[in-house]
N, CA and C atoms of all chains as a GROMACS GRO file, in nm:
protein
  525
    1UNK      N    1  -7.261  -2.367  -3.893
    1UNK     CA    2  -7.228  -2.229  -3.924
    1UNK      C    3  -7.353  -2.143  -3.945
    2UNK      N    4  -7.499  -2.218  -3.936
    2UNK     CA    5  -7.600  -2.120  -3.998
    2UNK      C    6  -7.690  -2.130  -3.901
    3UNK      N    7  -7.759  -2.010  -3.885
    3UNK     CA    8  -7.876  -2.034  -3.748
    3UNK      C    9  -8.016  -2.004  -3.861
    4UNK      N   10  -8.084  -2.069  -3.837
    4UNK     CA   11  -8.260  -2.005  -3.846
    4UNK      C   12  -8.338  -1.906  -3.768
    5UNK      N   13  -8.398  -1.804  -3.851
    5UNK     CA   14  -8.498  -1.817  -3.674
    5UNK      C   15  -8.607  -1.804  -3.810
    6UNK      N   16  -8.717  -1.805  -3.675
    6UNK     CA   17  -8.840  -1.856  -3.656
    6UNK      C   18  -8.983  -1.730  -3.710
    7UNK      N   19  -8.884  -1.698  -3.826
    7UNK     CA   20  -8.972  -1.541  -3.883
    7UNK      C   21  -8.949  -1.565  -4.013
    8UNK      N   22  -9.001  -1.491  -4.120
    8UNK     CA   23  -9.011  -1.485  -4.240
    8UNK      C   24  -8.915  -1.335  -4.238
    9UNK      N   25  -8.784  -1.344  -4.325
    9UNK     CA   26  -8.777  -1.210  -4.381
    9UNK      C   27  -8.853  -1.090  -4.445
   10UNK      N   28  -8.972  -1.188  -4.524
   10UNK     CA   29  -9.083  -1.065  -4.596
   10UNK      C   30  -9.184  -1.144  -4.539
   11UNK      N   31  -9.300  -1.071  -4.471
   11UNK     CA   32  -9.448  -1.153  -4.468
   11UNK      C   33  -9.523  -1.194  -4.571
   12UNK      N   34  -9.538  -1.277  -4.597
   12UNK     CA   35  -9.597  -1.301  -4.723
   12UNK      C   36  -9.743  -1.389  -4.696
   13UNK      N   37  -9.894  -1.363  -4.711
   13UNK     CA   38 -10.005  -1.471  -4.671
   13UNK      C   39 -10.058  -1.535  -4.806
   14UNK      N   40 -10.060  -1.648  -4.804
   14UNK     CA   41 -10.143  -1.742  -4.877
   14UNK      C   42 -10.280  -1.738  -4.896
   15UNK      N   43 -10.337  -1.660  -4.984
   15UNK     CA   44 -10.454  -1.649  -5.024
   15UNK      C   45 -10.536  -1.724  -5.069
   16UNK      N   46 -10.453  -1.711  -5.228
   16UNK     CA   47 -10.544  -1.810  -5.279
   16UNK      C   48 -10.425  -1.913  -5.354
   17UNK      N   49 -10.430  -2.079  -5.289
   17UNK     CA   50 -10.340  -2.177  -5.388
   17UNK      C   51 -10.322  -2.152  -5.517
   18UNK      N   52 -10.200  -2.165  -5.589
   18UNK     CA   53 -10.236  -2.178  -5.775
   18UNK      C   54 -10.108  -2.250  -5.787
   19UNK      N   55 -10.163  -2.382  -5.772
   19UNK     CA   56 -10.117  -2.498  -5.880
   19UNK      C   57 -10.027  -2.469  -5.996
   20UNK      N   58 -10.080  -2.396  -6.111
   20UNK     CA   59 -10.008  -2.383  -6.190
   20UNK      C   60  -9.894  -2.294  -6.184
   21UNK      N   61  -9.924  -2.213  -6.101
   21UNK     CA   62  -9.800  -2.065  -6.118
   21UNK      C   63  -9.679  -2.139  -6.033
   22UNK      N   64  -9.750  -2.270  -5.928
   22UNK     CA   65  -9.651  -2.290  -5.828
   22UNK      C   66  -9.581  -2.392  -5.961
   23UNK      N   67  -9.605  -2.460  -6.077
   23UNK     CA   68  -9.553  -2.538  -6.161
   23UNK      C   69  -9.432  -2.469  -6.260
   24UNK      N   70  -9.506  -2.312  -6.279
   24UNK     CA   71  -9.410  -2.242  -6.358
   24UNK      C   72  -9.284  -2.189  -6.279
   25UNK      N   73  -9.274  -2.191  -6.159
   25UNK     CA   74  -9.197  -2.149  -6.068
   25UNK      C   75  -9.096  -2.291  -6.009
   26UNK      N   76  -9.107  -2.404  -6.092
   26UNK     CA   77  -9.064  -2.521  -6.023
   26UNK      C   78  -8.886  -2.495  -6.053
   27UNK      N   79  -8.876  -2.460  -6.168
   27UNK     CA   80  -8.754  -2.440  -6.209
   27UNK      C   81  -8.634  -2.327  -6.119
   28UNK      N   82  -8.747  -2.211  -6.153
   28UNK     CA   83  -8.681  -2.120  -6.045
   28UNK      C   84  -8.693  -2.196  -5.879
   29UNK      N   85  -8.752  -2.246  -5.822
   29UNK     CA   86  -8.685  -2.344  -5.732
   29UNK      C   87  -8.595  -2.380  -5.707
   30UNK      N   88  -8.575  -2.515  -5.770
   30UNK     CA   89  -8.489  -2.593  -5.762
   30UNK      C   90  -8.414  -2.644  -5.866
   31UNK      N   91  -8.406  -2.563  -5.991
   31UNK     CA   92  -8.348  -2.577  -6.114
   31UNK      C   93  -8.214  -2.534  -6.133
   32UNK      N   94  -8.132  -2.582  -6.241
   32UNK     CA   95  -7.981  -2.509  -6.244
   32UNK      C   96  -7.962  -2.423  -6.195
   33UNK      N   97  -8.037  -2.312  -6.259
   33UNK     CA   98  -8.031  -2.209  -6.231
   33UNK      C   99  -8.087  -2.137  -6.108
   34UNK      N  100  -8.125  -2.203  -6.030
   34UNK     CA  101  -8.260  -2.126  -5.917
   34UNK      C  102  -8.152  -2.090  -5.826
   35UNK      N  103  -8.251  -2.005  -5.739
   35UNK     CA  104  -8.147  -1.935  -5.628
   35UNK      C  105  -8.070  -2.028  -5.500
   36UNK      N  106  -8.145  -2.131  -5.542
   36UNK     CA  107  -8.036  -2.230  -5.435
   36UNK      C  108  -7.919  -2.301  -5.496
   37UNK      N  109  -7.945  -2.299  -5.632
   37UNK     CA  110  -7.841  -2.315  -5.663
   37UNK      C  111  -7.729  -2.271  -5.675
   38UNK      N  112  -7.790  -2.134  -5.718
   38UNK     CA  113  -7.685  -2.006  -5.695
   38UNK      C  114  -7.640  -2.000  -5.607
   39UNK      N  115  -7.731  -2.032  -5.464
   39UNK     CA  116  -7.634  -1.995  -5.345
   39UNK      C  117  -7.554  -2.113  -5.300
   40UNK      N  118  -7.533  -2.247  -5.368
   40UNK     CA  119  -7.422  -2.295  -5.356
   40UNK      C  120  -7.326  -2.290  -5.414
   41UNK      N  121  -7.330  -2.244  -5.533
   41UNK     CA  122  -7.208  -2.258  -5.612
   41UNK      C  123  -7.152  -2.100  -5.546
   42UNK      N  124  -7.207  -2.013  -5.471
   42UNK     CA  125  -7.122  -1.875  -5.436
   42UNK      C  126  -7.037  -1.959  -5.310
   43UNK      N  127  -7.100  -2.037  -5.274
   43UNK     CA  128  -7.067  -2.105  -5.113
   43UNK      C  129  -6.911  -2.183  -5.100
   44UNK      N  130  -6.903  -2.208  -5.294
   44UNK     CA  131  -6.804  -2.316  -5.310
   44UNK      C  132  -6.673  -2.182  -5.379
   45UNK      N  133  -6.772  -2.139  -5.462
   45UNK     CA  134  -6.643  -2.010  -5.525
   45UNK      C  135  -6.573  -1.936  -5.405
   46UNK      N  136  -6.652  -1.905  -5.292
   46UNK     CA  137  -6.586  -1.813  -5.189
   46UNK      C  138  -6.443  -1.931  -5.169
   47UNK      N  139  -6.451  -1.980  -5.184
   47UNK     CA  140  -6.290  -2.055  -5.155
   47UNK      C  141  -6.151  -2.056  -5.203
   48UNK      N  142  -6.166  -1.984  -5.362
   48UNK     CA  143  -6.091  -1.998  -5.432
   48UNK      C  144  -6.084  -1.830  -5.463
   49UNK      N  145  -6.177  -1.738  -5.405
   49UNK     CA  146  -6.123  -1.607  -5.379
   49UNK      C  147  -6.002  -1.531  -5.379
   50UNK      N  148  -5.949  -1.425  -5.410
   50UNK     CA  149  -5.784  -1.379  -5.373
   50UNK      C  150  -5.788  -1.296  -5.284
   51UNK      N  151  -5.904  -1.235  -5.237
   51UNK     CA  152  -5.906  -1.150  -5.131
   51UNK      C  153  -6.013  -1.107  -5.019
   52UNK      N  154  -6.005  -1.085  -4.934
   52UNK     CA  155  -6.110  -1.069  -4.804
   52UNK      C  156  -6.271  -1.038  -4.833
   53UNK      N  157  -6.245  -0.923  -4.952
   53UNK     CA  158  -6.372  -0.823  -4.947
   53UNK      C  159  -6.434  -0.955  -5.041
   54UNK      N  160  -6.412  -1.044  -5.126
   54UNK     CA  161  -6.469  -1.156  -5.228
   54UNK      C  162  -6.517  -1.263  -5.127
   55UNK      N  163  -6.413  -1.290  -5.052
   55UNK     CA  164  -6.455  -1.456  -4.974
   55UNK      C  165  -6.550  -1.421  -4.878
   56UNK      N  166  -6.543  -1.288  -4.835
   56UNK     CA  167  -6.724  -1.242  -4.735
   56UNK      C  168  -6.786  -1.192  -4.825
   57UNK      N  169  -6.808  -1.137  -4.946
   57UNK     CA  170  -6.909  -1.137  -4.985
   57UNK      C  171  -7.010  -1.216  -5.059
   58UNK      N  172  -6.913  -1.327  -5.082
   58UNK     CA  173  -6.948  -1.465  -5.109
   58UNK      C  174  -7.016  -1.539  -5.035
   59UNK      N  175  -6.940  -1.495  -4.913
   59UNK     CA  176  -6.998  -1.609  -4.799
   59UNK      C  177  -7.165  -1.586  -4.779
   60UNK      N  178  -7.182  -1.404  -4.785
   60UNK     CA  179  -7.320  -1.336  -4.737
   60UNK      C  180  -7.348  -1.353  -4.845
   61UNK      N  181  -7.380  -1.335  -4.955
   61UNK     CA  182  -7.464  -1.351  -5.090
   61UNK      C  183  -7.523  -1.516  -5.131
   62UNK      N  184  -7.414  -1.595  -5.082
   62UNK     CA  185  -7.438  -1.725  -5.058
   62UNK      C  186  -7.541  -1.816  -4.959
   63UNK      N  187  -7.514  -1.699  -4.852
   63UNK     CA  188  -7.631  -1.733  -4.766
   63UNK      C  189  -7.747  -1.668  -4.752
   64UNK      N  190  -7.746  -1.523  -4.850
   64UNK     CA  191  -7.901  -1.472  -4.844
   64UNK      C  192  -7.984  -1.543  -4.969
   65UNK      N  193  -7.896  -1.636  -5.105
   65UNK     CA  194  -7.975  -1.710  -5.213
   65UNK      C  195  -8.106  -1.755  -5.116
   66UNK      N  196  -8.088  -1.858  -5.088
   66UNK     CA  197  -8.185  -1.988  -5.019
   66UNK      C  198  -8.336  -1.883  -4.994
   67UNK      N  199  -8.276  -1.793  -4.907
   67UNK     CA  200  -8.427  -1.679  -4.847
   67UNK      C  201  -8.507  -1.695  -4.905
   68UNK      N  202  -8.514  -1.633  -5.068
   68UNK     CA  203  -8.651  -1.644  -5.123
   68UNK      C  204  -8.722  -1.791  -5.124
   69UNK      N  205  -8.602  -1.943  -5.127
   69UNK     CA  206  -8.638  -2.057  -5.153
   69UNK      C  207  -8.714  -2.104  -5.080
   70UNK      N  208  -8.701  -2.044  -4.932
   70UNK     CA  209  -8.808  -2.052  -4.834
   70UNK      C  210  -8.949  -2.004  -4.818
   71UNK      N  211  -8.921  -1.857  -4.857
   71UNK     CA  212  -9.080  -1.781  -4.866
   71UNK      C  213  -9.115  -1.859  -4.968
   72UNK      N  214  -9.125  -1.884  -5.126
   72UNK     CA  215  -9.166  -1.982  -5.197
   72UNK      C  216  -9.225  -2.054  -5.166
   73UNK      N  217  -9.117  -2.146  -5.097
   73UNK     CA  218  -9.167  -2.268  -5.096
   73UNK      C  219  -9.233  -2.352  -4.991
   74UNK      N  220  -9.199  -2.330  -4.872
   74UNK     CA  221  -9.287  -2.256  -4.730
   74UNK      C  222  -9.425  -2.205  -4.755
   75UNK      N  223  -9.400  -2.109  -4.805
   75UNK     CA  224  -9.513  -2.071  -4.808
   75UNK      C  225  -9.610  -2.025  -4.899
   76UNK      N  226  -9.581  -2.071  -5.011
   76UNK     CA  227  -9.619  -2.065  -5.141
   76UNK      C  228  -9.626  -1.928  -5.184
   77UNK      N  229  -9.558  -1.816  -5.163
   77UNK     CA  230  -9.604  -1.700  -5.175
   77UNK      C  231  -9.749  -1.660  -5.210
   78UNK      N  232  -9.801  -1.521  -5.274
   78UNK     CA  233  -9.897  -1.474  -5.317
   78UNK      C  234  -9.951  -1.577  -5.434
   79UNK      N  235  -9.836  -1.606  -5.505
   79UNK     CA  236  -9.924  -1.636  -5.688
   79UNK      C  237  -9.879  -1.823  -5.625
   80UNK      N  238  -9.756  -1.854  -5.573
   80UNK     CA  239  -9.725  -2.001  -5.576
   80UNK      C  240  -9.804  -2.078  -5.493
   81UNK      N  241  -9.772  -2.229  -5.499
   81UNK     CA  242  -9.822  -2.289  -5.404
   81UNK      C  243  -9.735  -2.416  -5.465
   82UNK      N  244  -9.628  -2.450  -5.371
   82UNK     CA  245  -9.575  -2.584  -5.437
   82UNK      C  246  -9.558  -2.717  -5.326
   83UNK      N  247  -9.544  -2.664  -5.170
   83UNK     CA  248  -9.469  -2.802  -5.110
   83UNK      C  249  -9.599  -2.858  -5.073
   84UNK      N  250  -9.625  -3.002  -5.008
   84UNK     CA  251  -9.735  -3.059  -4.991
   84UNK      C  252  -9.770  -3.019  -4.893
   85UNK      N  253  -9.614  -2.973  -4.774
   85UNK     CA  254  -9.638  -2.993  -4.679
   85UNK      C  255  -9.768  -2.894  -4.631
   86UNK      N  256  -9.778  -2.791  -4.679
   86UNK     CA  257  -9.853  -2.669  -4.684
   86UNK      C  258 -10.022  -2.734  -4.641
   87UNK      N  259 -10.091  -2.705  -4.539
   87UNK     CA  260 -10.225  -2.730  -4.494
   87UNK      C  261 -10.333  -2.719  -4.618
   88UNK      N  262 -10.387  -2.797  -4.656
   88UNK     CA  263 -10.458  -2.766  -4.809
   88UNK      C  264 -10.572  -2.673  -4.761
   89UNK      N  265 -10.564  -2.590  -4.701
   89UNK     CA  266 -10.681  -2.425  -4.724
   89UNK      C  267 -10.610  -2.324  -4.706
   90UNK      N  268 -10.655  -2.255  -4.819
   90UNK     CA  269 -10.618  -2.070  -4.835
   90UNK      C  270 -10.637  -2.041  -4.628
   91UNK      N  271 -10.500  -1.866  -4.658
   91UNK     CA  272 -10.492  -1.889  -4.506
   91UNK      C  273 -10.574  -1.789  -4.532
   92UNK      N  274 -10.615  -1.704  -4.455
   92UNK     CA  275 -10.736  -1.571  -4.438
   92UNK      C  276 -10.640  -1.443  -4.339
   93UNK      N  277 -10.660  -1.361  -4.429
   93UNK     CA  278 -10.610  -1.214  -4.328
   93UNK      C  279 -10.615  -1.197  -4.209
   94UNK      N  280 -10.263  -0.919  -3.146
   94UNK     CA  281 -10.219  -0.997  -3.287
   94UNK      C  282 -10.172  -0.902  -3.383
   95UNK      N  283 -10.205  -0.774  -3.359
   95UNK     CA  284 -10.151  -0.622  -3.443
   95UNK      C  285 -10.030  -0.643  -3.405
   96UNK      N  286 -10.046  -0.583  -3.298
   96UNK     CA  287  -9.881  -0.552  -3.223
   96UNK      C  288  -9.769  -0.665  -3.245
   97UNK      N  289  -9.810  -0.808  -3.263
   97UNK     CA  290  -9.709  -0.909  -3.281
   97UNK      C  291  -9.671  -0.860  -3.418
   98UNK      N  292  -9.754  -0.877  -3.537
   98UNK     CA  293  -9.736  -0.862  -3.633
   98UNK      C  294  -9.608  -0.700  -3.671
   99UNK      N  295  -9.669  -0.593  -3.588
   99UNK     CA  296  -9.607  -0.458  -3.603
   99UNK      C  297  -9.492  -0.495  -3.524
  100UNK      N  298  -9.490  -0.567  -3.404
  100UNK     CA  299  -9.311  -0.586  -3.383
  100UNK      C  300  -9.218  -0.668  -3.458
  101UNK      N  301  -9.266  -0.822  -3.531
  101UNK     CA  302  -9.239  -0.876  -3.591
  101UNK      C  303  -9.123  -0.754  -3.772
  102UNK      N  304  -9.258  -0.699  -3.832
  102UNK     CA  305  -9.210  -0.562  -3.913
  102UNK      C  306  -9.117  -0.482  -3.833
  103UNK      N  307  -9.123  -0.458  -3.745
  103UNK     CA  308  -9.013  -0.334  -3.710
  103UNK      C  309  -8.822  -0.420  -3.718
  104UNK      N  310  -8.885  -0.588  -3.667
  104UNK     CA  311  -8.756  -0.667  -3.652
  104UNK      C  312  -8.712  -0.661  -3.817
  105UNK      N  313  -8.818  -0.720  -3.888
  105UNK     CA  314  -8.780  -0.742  -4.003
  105UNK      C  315  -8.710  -0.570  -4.092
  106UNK      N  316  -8.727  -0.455  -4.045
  106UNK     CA  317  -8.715  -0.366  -4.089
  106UNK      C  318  -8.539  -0.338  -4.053
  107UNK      N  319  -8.528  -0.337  -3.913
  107UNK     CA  320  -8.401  -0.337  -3.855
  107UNK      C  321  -8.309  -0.430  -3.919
  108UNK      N  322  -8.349  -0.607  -3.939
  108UNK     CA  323  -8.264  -0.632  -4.008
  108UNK      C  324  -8.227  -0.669  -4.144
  109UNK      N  325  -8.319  -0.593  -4.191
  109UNK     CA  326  -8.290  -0.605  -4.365
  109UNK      C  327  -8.191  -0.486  -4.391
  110UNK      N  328  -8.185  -0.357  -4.289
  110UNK     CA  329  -8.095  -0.269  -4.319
  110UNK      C  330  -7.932  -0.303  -4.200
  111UNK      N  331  -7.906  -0.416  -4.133
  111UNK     CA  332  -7.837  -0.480  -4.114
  111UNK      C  333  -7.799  -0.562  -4.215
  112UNK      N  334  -7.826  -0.636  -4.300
  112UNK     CA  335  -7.807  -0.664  -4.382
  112UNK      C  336  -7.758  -0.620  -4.507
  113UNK      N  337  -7.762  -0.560  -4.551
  113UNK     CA  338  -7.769  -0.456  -4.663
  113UNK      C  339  -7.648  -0.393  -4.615
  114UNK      N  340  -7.621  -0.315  -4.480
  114UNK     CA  341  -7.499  -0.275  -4.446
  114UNK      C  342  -7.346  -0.374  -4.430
  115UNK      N  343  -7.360  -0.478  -4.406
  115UNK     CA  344  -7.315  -0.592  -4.380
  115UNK      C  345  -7.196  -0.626  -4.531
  116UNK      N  346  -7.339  -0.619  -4.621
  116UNK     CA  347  -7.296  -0.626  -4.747
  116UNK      C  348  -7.214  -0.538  -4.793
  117UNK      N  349  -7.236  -0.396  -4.797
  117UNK     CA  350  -7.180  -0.297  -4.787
  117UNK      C  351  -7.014  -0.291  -4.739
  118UNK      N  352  -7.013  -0.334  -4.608
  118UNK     CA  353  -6.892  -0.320  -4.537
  118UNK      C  354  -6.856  -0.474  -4.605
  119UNK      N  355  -6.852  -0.498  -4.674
  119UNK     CA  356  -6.809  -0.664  -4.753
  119UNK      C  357  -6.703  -0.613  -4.826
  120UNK      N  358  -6.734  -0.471  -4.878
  120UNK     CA  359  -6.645  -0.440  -5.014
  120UNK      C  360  -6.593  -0.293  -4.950
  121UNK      N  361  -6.636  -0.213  -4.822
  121UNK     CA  362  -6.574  -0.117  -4.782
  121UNK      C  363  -6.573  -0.126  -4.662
  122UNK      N  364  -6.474  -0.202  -4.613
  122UNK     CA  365  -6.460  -0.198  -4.427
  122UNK      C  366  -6.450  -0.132  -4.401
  123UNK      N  367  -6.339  -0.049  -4.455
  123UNK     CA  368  -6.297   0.095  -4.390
  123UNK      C  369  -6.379   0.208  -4.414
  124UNK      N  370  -6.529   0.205  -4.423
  124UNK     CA  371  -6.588   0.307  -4.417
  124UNK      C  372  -6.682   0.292  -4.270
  125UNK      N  373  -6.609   0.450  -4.212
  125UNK     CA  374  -6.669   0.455  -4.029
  125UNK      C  375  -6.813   0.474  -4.047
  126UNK      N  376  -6.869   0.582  -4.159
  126UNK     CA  377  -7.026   0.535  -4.110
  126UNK      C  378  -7.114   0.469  -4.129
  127UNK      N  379  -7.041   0.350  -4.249
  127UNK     CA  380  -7.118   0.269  -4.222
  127UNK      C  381  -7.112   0.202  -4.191
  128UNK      N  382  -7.009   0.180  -4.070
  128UNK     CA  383  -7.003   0.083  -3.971
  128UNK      C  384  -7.028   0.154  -3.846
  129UNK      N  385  -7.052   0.264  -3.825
  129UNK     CA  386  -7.143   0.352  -3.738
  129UNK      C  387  -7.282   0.316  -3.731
  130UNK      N  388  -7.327   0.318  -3.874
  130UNK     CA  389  -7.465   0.258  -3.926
  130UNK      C  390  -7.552   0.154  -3.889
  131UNK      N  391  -7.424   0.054  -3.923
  131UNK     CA  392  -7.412  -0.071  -3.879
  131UNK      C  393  -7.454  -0.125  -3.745
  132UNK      N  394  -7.357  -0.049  -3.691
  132UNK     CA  395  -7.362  -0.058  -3.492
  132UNK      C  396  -7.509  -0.020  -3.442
  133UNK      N  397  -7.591   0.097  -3.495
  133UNK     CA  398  -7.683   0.131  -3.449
  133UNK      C  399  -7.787   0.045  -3.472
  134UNK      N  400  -7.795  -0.014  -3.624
  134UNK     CA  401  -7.885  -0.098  -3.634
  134UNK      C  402  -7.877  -0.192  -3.575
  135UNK      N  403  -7.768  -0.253  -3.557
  135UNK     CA  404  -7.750  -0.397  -3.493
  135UNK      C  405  -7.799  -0.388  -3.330
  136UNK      N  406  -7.730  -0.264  -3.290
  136UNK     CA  407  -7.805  -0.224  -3.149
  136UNK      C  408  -7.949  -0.254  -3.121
  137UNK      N  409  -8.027  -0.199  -3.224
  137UNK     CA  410  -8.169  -0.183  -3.213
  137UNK      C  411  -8.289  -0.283  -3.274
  138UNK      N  412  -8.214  -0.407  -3.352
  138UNK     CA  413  -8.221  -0.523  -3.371
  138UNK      C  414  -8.232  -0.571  -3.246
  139UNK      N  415  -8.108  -0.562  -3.168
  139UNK     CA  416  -8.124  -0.718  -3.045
  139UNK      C  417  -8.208  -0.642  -2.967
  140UNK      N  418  -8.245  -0.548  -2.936
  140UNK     CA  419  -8.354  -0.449  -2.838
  140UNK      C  420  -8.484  -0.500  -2.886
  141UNK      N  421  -8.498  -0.495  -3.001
  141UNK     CA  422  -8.656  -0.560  -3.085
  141UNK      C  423  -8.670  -0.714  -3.043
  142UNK      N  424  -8.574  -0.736  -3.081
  142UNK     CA  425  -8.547  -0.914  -3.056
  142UNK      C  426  -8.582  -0.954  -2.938
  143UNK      N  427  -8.524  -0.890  -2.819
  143UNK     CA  428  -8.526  -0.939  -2.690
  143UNK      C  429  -8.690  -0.847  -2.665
  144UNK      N  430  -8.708  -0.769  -2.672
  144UNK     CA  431  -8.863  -0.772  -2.667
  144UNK      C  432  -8.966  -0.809  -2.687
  145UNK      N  433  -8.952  -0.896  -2.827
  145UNK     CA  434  -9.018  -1.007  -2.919
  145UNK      C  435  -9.056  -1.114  -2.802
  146UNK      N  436  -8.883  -1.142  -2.771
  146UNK     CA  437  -8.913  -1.263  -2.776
  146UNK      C  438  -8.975  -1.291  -2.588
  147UNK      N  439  -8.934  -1.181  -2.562
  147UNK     CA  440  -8.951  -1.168  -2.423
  147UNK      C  441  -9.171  -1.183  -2.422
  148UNK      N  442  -9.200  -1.150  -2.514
  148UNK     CA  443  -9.373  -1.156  -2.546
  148UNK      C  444  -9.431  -1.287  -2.619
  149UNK      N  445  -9.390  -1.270  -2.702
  149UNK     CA  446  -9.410  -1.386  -2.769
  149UNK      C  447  -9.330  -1.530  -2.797
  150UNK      N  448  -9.218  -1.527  -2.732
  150UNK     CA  449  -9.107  -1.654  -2.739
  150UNK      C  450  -9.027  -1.638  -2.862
  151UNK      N  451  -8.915  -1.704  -2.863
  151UNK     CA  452  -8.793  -1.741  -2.899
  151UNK      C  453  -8.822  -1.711  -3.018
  152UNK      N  454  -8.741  -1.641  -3.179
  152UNK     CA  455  -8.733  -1.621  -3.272
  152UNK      C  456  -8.586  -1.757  -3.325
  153UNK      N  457  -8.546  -1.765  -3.188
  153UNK     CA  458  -8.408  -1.859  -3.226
  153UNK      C  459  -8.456  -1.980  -3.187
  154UNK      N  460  -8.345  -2.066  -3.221
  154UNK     CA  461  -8.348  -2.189  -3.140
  154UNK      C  462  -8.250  -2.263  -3.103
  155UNK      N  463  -8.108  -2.116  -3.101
  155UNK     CA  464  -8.015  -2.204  -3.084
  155UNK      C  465  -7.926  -2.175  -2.948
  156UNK      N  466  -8.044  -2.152  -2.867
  156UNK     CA  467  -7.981  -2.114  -2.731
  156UNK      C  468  -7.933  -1.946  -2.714
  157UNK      N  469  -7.967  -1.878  -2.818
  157UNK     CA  470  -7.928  -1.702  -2.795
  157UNK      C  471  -8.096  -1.648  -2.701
  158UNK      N  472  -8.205  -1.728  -2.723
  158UNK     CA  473  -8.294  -1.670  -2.662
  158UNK      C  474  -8.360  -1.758  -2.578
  159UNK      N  475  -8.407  -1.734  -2.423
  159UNK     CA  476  -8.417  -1.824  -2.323
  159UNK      C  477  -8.588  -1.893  -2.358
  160UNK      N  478  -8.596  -2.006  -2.351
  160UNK     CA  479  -8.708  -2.085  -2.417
  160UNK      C  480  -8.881  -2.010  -2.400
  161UNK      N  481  -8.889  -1.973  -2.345
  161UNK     CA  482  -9.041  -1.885  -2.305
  161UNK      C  483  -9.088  -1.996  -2.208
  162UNK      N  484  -9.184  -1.961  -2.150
  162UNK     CA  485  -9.302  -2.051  -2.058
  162UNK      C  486  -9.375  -2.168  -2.091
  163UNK      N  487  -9.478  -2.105  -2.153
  163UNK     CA  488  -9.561  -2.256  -2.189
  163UNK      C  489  -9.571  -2.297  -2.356
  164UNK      N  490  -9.486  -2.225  -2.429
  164UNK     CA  491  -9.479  -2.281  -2.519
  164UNK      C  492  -9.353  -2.383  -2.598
  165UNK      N  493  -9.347  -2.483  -2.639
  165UNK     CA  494  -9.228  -2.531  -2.695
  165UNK      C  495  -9.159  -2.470  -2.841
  166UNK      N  496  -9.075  -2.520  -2.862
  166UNK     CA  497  -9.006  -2.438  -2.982
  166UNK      C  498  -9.096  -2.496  -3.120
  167UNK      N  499  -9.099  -2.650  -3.090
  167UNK     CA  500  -9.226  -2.730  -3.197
  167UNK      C  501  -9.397  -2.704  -3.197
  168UNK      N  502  -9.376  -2.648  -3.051
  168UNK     CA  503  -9.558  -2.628  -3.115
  168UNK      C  504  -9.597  -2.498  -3.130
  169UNK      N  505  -9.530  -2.423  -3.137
  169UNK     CA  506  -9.538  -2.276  -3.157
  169UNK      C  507  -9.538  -2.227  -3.288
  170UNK      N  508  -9.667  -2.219  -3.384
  170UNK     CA  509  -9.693  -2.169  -3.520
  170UNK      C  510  -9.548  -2.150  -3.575
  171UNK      N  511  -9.524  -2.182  -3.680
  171UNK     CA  512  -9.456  -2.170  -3.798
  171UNK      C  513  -9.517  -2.059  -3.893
  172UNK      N  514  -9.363  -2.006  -3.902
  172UNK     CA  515  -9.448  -1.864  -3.950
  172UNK      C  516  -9.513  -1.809  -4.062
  173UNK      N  517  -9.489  -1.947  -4.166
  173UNK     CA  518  -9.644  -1.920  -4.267
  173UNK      C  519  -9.758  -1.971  -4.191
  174UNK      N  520  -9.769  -2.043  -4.102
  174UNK     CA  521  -9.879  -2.051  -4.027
  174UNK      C  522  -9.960  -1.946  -3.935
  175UNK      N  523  -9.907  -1.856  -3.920
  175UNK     CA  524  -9.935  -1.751  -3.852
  175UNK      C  525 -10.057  -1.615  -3.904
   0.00000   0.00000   0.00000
């Protein structure tokens, strides 16, 4: 049901790594509360909806959560830096 | 490398206000302009898109955009890599 593409919604460049900010941000990640979480539990509520305008806006709010989880974590934004996968040098303008 | 970047922004511009309208018509279908709105942006989205990709290759990968020339879908920068 979901396509990717191959762009960043916001551009965001990796300057300078920070370890720690990417530590204070671990929660908002992937924590109870973080936006992926959020965007499953909208994914599961759209089901039990009573009406049209709830179960699509569920469906779209559900699927724009994850977005930021990507710029994050992808790409460590401006202040983050968390996945390994990430090339260990700052990128340059 | 400007111009990728400035078409890349113009895509991302088109569809964040696709989006946003989308949402919109979530809770008011029955409003014509902004599903007038809607139409235009979405119009001028796949116009960006197919120009993109027509330069620089595929933004998709799920068969909506035809593969490009010499690049593959895997070795073609990832776009924090970029």
């Amino acid at each position: 049901m979901w396509i990717y593409e191959k762009k960043l919604q916001f551009p965001v460049r990796i300057r300078k790594p920070d370890l720690r900010m990417a530590k204070a941000l671990l929660a908002q990640y992937g924590g109870p509360d973080s936006e992926l979480a959020a965007g499953i539990r909208y994914l599961n509520q759209r089901y039990s909806m009573p009406n049209d305008a709830c179960k699509s806006i569920l469906t779209d709010i559900g699927t724009e959560e994850p977005v930021p989880h990507y710029c994050r974590g992808n790409k460590g934004g401006k202040t983050g830096y968390y996945s390994a996968s990430i090339p260990n040098k700052p990128y340059r303008q | 490398m400007r111009n990728k970047q400035h078409m890349l922004n113009e895509i991302r511009a088109a569809e964040f206000a696709c989006l946003e309208l989308r949402l919109f018509l979530d809770t008011h279908p029955d409003d014509a302009r902004a599903m007038e709105d809607y139409n235009i942006c979405a119009c001028r989205l796949r116009q960006l898109m197919d120009d993109y990709s027509c330069k620089y290759g595929p933004l998709l990968g799920n068969g909506l955009q035809p593969a490009g020339e010499c690049r593959t879908w895997a070795k073609s920068p990832w776009p924090w890599e970029m």
